[in-house]
C-alpha positions as CSV (number, residue, x, y, z in Angstrom):
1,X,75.8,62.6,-34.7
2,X,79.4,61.2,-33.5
3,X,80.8,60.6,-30.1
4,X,83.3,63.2,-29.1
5,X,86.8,61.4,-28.8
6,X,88.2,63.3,-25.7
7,X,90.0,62.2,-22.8
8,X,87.6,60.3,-19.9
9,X,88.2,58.1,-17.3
10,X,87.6,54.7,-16.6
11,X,84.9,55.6,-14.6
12,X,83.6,57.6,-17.7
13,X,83.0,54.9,-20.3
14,X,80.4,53.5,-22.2
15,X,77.4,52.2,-20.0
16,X,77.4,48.0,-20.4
17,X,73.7,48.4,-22.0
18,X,74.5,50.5,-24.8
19,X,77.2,48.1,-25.8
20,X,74.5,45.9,-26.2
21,X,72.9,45.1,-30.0
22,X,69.4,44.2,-28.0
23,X,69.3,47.1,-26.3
24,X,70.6,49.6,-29.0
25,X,68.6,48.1,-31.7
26,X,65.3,48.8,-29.4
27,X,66.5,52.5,-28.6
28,X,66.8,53.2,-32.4
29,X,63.9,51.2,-33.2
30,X,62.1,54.0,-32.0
31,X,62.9,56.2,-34.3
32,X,61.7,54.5,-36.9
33,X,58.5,52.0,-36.0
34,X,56.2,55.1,-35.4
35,X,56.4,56.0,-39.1
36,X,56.0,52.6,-40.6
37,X,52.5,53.3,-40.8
38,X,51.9,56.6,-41.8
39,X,51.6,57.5,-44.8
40,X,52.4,61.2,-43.9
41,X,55.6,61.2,-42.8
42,X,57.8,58.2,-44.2
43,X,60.5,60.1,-44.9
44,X,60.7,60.6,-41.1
45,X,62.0,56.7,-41.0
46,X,65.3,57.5,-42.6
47,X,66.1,61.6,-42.1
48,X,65.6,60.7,-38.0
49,X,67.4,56.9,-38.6
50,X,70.1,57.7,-41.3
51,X,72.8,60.0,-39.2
52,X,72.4,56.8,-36.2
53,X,75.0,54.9,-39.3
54,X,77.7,57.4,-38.5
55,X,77.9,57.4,-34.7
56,X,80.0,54.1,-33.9
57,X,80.1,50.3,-35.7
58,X,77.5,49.2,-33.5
59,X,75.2,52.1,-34.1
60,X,75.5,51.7,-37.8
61,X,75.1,47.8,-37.5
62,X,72.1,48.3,-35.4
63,X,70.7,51.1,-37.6
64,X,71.1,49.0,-40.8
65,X,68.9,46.3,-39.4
66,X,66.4,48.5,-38.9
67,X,66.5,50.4,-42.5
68,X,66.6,47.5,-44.7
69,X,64.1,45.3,-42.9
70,X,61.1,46.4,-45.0
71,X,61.2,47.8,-48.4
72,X,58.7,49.2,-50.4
73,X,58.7,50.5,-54.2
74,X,56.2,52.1,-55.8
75,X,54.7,53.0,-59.4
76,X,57.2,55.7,-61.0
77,X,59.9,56.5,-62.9
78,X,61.7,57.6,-59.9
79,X,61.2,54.8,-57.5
80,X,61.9,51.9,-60.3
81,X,65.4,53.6,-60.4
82,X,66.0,53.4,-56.7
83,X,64.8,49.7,-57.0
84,X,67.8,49.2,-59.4
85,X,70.1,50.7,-57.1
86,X,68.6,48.8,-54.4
87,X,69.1,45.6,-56.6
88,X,72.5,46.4,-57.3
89,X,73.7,47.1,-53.7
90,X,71.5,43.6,-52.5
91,X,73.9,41.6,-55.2
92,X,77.2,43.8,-55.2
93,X,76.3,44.9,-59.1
94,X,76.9,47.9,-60.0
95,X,76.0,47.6,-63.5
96,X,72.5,47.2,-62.1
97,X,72.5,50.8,-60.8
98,X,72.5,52.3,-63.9
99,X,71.7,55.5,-62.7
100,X,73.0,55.8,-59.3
101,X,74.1,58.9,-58.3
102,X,78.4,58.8,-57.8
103,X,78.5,60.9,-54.6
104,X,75.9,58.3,-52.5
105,X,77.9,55.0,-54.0
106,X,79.4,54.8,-50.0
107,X,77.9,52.0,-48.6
108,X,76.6,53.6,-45.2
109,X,74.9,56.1,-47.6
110,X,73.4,53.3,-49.9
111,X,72.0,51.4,-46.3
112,X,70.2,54.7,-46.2
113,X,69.3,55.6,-49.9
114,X,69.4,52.8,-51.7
115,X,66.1,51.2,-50.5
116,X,62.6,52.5,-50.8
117,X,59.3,53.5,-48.3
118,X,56.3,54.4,-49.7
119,X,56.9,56.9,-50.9
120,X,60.4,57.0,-52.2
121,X,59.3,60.1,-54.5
122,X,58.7,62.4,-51.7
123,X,61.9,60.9,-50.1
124,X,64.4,61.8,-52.9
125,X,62.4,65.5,-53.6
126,X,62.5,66.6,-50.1
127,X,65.8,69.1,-50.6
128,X,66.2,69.4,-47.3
129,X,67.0,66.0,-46.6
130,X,69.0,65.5,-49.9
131,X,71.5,68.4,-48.5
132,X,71.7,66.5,-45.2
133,X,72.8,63.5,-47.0
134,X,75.5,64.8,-49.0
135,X,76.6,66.2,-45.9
136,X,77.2,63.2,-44.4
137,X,78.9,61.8,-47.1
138,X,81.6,64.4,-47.2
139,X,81.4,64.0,-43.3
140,X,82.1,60.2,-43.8
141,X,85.0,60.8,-46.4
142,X,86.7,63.3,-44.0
143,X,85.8,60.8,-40.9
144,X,87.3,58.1,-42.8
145,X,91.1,59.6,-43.2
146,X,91.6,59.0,-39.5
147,X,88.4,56.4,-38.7
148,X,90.9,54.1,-37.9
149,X,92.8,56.0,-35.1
150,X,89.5,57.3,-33.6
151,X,88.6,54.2,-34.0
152,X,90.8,52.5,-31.8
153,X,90.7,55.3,-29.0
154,X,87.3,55.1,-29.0
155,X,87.5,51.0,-28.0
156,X,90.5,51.9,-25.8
157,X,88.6,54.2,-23.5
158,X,85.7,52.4,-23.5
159,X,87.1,49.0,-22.9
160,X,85.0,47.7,-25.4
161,X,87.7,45.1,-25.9
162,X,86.7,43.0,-23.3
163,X,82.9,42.7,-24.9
164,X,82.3,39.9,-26.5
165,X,79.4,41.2,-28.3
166,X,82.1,43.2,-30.0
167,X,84.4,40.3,-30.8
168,X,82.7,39.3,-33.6
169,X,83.4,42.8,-36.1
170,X,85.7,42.6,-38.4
171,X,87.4,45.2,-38.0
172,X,88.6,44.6,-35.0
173,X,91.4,42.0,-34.0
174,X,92.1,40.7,-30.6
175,X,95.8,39.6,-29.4
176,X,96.5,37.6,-26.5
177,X,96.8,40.6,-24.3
178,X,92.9,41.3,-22.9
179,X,93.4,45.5,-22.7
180,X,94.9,46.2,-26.1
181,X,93.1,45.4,-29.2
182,X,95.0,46.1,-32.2
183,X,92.9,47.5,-35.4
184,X,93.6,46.7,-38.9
185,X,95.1,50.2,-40.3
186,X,92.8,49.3,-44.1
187,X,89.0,48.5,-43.2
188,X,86.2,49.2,-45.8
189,X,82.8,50.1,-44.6
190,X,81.4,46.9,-47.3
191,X,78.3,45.3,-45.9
192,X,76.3,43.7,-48.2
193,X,76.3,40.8,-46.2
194,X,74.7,42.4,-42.9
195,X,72.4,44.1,-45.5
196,X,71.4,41.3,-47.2
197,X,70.3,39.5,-43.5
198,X,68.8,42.2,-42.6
199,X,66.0,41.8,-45.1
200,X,62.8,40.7,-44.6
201,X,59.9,41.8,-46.2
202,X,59.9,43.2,-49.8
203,X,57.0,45.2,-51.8
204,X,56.7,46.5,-55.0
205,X,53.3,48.3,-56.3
206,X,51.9,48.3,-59.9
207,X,55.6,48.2,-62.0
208,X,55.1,47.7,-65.4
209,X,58.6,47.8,-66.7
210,X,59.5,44.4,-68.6
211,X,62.8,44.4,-67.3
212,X,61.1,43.8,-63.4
213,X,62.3,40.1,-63.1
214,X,66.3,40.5,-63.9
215,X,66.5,43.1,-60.7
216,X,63.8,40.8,-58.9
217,X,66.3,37.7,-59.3
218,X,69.4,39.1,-58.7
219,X,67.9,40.1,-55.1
220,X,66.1,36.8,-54.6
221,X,69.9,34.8,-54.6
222,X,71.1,36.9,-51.4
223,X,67.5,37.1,-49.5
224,X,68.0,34.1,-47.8
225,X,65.8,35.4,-44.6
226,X,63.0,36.8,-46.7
227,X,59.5,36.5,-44.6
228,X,57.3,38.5,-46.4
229,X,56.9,39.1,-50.6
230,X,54.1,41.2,-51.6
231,X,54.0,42.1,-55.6
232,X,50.9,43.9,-56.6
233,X,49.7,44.2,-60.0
234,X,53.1,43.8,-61.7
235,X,51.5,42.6,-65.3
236,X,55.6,41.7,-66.6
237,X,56.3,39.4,-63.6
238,X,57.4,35.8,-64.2
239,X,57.2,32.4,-62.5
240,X,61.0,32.1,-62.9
241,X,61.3,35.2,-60.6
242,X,59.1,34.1,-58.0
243,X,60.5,30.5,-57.9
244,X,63.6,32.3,-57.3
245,X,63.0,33.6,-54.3
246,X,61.6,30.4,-52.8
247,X,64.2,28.2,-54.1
248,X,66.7,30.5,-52.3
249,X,64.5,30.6,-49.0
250,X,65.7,29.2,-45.7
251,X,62.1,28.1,-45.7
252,X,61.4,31.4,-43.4
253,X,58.4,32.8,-46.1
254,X,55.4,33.1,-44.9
255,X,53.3,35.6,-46.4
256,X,53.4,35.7,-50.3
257,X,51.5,38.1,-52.2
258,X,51.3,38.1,-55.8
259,X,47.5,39.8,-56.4
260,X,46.9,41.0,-60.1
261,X,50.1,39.6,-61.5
262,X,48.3,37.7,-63.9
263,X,51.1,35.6,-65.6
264,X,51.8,33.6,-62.6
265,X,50.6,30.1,-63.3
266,X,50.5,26.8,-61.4
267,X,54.4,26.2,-61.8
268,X,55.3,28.9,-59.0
269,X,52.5,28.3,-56.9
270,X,53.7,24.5,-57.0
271,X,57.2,25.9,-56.1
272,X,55.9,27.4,-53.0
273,X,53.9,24.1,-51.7
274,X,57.3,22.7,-51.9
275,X,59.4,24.6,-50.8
276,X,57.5,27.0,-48.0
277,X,56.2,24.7,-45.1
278,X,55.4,27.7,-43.0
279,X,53.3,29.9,-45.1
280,X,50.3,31.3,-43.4
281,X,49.2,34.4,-45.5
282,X,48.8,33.2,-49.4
283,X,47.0,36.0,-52.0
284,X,46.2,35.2,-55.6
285,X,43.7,37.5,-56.4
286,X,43.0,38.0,-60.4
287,X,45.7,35.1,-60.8
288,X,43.4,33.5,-63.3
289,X,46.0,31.0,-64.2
290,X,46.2,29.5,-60.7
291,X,43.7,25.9,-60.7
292,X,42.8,23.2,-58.3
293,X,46.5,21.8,-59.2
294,X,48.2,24.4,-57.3
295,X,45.9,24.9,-54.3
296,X,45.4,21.2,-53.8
297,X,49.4,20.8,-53.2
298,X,49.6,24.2,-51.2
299,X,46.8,22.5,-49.2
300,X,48.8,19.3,-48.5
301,X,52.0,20.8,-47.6
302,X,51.3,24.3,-45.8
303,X,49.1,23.4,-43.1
304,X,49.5,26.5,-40.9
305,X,47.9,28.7,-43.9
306,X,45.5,31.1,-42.1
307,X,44.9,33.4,-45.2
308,X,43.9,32.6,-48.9
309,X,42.2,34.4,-51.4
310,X,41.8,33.2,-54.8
311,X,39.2,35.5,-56.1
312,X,39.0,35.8,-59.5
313,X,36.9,37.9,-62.7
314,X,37.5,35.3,-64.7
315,X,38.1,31.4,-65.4
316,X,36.3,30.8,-62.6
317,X,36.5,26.8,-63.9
318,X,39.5,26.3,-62.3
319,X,39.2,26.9,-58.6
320,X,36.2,24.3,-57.6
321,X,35.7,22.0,-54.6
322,X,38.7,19.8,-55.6
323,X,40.9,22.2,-54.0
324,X,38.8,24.1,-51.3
325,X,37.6,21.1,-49.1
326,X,41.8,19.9,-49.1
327,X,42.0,23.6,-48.0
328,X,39.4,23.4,-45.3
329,X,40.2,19.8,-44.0
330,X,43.9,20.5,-43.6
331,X,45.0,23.5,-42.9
332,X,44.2,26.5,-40.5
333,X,42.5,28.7,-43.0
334,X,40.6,31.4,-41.0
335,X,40.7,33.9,-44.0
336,X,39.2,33.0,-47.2
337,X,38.5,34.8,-50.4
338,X,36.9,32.9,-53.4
339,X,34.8,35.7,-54.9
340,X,34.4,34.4,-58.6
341,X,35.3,30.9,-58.1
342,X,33.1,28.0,-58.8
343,X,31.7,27.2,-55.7
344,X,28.8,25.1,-54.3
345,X,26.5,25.0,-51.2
346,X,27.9,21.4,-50.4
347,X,31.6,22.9,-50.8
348,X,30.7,26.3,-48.4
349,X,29.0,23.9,-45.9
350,X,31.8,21.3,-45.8
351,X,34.1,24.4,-45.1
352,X,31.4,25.8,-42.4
353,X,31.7,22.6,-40.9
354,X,35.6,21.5,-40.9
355,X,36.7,25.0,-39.9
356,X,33.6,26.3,-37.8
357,X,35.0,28.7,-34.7
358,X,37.8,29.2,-36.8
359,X,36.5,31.0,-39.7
360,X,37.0,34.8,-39.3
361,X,36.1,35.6,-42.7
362,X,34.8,34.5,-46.7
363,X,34.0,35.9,-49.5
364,X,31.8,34.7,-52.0
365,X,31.0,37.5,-54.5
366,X,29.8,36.6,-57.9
367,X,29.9,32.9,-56.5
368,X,25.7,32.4,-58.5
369,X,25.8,28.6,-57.4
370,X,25.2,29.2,-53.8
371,X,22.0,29.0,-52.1
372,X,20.2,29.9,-48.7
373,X,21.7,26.6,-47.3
374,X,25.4,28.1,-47.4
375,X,24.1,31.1,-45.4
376,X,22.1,29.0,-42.6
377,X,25.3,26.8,-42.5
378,X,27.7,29.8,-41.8
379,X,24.7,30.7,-39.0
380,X,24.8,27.8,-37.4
381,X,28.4,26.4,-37.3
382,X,31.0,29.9,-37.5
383,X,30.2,32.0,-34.7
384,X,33.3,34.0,-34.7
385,X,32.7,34.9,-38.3
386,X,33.2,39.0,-38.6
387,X,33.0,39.7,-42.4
388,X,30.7,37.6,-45.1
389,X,30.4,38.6,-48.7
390,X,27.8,37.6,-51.1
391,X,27.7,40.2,-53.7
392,X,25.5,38.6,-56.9
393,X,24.6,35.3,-54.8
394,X,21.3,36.0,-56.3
395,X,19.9,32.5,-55.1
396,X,20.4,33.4,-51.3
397,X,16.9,35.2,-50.4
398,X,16.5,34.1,-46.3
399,X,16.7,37.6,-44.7
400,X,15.9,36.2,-41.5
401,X,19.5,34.6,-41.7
402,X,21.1,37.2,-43.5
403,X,19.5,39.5,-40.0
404,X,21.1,36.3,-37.5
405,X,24.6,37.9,-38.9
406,X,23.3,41.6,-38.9
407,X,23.1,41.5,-35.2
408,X,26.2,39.7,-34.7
409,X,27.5,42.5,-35.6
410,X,28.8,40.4,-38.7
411,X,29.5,42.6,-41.6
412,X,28.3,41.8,-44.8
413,X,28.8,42.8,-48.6
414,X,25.7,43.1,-50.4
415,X,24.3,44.1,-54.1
416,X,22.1,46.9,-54.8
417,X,19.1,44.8,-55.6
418,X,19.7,42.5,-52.2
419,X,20.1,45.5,-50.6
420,X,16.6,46.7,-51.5
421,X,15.1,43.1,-50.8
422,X,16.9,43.0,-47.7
423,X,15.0,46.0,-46.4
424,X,12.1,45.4,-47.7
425,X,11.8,42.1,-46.0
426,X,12.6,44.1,-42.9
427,X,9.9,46.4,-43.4
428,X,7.6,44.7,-43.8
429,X,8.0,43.1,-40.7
430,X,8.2,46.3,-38.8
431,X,12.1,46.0,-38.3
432,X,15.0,48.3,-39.4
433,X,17.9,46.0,-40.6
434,X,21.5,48.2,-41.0
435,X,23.6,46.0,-42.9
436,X,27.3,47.5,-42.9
437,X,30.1,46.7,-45.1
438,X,33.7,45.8,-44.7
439,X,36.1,48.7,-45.0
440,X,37.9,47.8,-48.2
């Protein structure tokens, strides 16, 4: 895709809105977006996207936005080496990328390959779109010979000199006459900084290579604008890592997700209280490290949290009241998972009570403290509650609140053996009770 460089006139030049990076960046954005969320056809985000680098400096610029924004990397061989490159392109070091490959090393080609969707695998063994990449890498060595000269014929005939949106590229240098810009004749194409800004949300899925946090860190000093984190199940990940990326934060996180990484402990969470006042989505799932300690400080300092879970298998001793009624007194939680944890009625009702309309959902699985009480609380103060689980709460046994939420239209998580005393209660009182489930 490239703009053909002939003759036009005046009257022939580049409409004003597609000089613009708000307008462009919404064009392309369609080419991408639509794939985001389907699993299906990821790859269709960067073999549509990727030639849009090629076509002028504002395309490319507007196209790299949109390719690095979200990154994802997955459990295999073949997508932990493309988080290496990834790393190495995100900190300028090569020796990082140990096993790039030489002919993508370009860096319009790495804003295209050197990142990962879910899943990368497919991406990088679809032939097809391999041969369209090295393509346009011999297309960008040949375009480069005379990029310069194209270059500035291009801006001439489009007059996109006298934009000031434009002013602001590097490669481009203005003198004091407004109709002739004059181009520097060596350029290079090196921009890790517009990559690195670019970047907002990372993922990575079920990585058990040791070596995760050296990559992780490198990234973490150059993603500045980071919103979103989300590390799942990665059993090697450190608090050093993780306190990384906060400490280098412009304060801009606010959804951290470090689920099933067990050797997190209070130390990063602490980190994050400190140093992320606008966190809103927090998940600590199997974290069996994390304690009151933690939760009490992220309580006190991020008070527009709106999702928590700290459900846990084990050491169940360590999330208790302490923390949750902080969390429910001062901040906006509306999402609540504390399956596991060592909670009381007098703990779920002061929750019921200080959040109330608010509460969207809880979970209380395993939680074997909890009586009939937290239930006729949750009846009585949360009206917009939409999900309620109370696997194992083998204490709660009033189906006549347990059928108040059923015809809500509340959805609710039950054991085998409530489910059996559920309907039996309903039987026997000539009623038919369908008690559905959240979709996990």
């Amino acid at each position: 895709m490239r703009f053909d460089f002939k003759e036009k006139s005046p009257k022939q030049g580049c409409h004003l809105a597609l000089r613009l990076p708000e307008i462009v960046s919404h064009i392309l954005s369609y080419l991408a977006i639509p794939y985001h969320y389907d699993d299906t056809n990821k790859t269709k985000i960067y073999q549509l996207i990727h030639p849009c680098l090629f076509v002028n400096p504002l395309w490319h610029d507007c196209a790299t936005r949109l390719i690095w924004r979200s990154v994802t990397f997955e459990d295999s061989k073949l997508e932990y080496e493309a988080f290496l490159r990834f790393a190495s392109i995100v900190s300028n070091n090569s020796n990082m990328a140990t096993k790039a490959p030489t002919d993508l090393t370009s860096s319009a080609s790495a804003a295209g390959l050197a990142i990962a969707a879910p899943k990368i695998s497919s991406l990088f063994g679809d032939k097809k779109f391999l041969n369209t990449i090295q393509k346009l890498s011999h297309l960008q060595k040949d375009i480069r010979q005379e990029q310069h000269l194209q270059l500035q014929q291009f801006y001439y005939e489009n007059d996109l000199s006298e934009d000031p949106f434009f002013l602001q590229y590097k490669h481009i240098d203005r003198t004091t006459s407004q109709s002739t810009p004059i181009y520097r004749q060596s350029y290079t194409f090196s921009h890790h900084s517009q990559y690195r800004n670019a970047l907002r949300s990372i993922a990575l899925r079920k990585i058990k290579d040791k070596t995760i946090n050296e990559p992780l860190q490198q990234i973490s000093y150059y993603a500045h604008k980071l919103e979103k984190l989300d590390i799942y199940i990665c059993d090697h990940l450190a608090d050093i890592s993780v306190q990384s990326f906060i400490t280098n934060n412009n304060h801009s996180l606010t959804y951290l997700s470090l689920a099933g990484c067990n050797r997190i402990t209070d130390d990063a969470v602490l980190s994050v209280a400190k140093n992320c006042p606008n966190l809103e989505h927090l998940d600590l799932r199997a974290c069996g490290l994390i304690s009151d300690v933690s939760i009490e400080s992220i309580a006190i300092n991020c008070s527009n949290l709106h999702h928590l879970n700290v459900g846990r298998v084990r050491d169940r001793e360590r999330i208790t009241m302490q923390s949750i009624s902080l969390i429910a007194k001062k901040t906006k939680v509306a999402v609540l998972g504390l399956a596991g944890c060592d909670m009381t009625d007098e703990c779920l009702i002061s929750l019921a009570k200080c959040r109330g309309r608010g509460l969207e959902r809880i979970s209380v699985n395993n939680c074997y403290r909890i009586t009939n009480k937290s239930v006729q609380a949750y009846v009585k103060y949360c009206p917009n509650l939409s999900v309620f689980e109370m696997k194992e709460c083998h204490w709660i046994d009033d189906w006549s609140s347990v059928a108040e939420l059923v015809q809500r239209k509340v959805l609710l998580t039950l054991c085998d053996q409530q489910n059996r005393a559920c309907a039996e209660w309903a039987r026997r009182r000539g009623r038919v009770m369908e008690v559905k489930a959240p979709v996990k």
